[in-house]
C-alpha positions in Angstrom: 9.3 7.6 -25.1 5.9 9.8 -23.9 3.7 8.4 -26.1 5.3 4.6 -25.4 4.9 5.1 -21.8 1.5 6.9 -21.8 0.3 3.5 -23.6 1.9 1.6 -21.1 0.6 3.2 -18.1 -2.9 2.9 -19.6 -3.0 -0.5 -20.6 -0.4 -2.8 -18.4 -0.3 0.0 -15.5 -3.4 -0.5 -14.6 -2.8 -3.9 -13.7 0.6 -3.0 -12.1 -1.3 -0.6 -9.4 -4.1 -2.7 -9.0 -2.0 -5.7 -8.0 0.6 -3.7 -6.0 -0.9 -0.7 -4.9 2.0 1.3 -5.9 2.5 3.7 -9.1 3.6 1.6 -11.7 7.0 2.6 -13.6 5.4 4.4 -16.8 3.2 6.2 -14.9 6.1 7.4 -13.4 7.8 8.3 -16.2 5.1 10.4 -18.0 4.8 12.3 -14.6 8.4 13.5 -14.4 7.9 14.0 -18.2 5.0 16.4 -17.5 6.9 18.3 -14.3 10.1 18.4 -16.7 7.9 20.0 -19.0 6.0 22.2 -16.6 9.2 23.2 -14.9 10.6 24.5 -17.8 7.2 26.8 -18.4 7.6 27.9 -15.0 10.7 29.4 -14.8 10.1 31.1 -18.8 12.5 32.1 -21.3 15.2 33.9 -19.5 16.4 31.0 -17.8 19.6 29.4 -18.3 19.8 25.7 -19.2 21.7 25.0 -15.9 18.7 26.6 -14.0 16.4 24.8 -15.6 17.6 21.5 -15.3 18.7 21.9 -11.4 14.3 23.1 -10.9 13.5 20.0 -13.2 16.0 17.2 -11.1 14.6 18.7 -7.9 11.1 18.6 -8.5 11.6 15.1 -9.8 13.7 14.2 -6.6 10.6 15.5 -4.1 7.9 13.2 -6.5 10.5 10.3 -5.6 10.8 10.8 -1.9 7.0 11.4 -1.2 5.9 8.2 -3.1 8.6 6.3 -1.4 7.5 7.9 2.0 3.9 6.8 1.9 5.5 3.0 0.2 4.2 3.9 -3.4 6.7 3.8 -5.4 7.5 1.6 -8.1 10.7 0.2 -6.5 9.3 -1.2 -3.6 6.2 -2.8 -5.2 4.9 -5.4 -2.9 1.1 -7.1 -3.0 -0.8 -5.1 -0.8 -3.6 -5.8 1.1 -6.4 -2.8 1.7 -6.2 -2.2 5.5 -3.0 -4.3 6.1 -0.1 -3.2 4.1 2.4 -4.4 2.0 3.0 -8.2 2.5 6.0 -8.7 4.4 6.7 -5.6 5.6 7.0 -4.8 10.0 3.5 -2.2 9.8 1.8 -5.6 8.0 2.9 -8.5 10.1 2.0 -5.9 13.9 -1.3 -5.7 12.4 -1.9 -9.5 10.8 -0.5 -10.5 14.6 -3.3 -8.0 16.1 -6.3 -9.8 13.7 -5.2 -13.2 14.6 -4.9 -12.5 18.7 -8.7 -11.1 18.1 -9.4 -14.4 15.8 -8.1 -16.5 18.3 -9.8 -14.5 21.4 -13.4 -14.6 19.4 -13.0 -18.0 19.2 -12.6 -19.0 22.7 -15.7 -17.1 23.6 -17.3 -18.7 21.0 -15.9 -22.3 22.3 -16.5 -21.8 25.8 -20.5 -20.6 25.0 -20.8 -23.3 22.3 -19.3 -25.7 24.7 -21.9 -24.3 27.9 -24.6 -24.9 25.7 -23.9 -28.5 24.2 -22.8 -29.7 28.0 -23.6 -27.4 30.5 -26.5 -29.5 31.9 -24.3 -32.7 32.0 -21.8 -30.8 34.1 -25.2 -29.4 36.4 -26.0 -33.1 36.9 -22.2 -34.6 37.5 -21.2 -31.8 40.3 -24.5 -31.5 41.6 -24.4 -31.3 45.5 -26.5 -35.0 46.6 
């Protein structure tokens, strides 16, 4: 399955990350391939099969946990959004609310001075004192 994945990774993964932001599932897989292999390097010769295999399912394990920590892993693909986050998710949606409070701030500003401007001198001439 290496060279199957390696293809995969580098032709349909590409589009996978790009779209969600996450490692796609055969790039994955040809990394635990490589730390299974490395892992077994590692420890040498004199290790027992048992040994070897505990070293491999750990390392794997911590690859796992630190791309589901920082939301990159394959199972919780999502469309991201650079600077926002995954759509849907409680990080996205605090800082979506934050851009449209500062949307909808700018825009009164922009209201009241556009507003000044257009009829400022009909409100001079209505309250005017006589």
């Amino acid at each position: 399955m290496g060279l199957f994945d390696s293809v995969l990774a580098n032709t349909v993964g590409v589009v996978y990350r790009g779209a969600t932001g996450n490692v796609d599932p055969w790039t994955l897989q040809v990394q635990k391939d490589q730390i299974a292999a490395d892992t077994k390097q590692a420890l040498g010769p004199r290790a027992s099969d048992a040994e070897v295999l505990a070293a491999q399912v750990q390392a794997q394990n911590e690859v796992d946990a630190y791309l589901k920590k920082i939301d990159a892993h394959p199972d919780q693909a999502g469309i991201r959004i650079p600077g926002l986050g995954v759509l849907g998710t409680p990080e996205f949606l605090a800082k979506l609310e934050k851009i449209v409070y500062g949307l909808i701030a700018a825009g009164a500003v922009v209201g009241v001075f556009y507003f000044s401007q257009r009829y400022g001198s009909v409100l001079k001439k209505t309250f005017r004192k006589r």
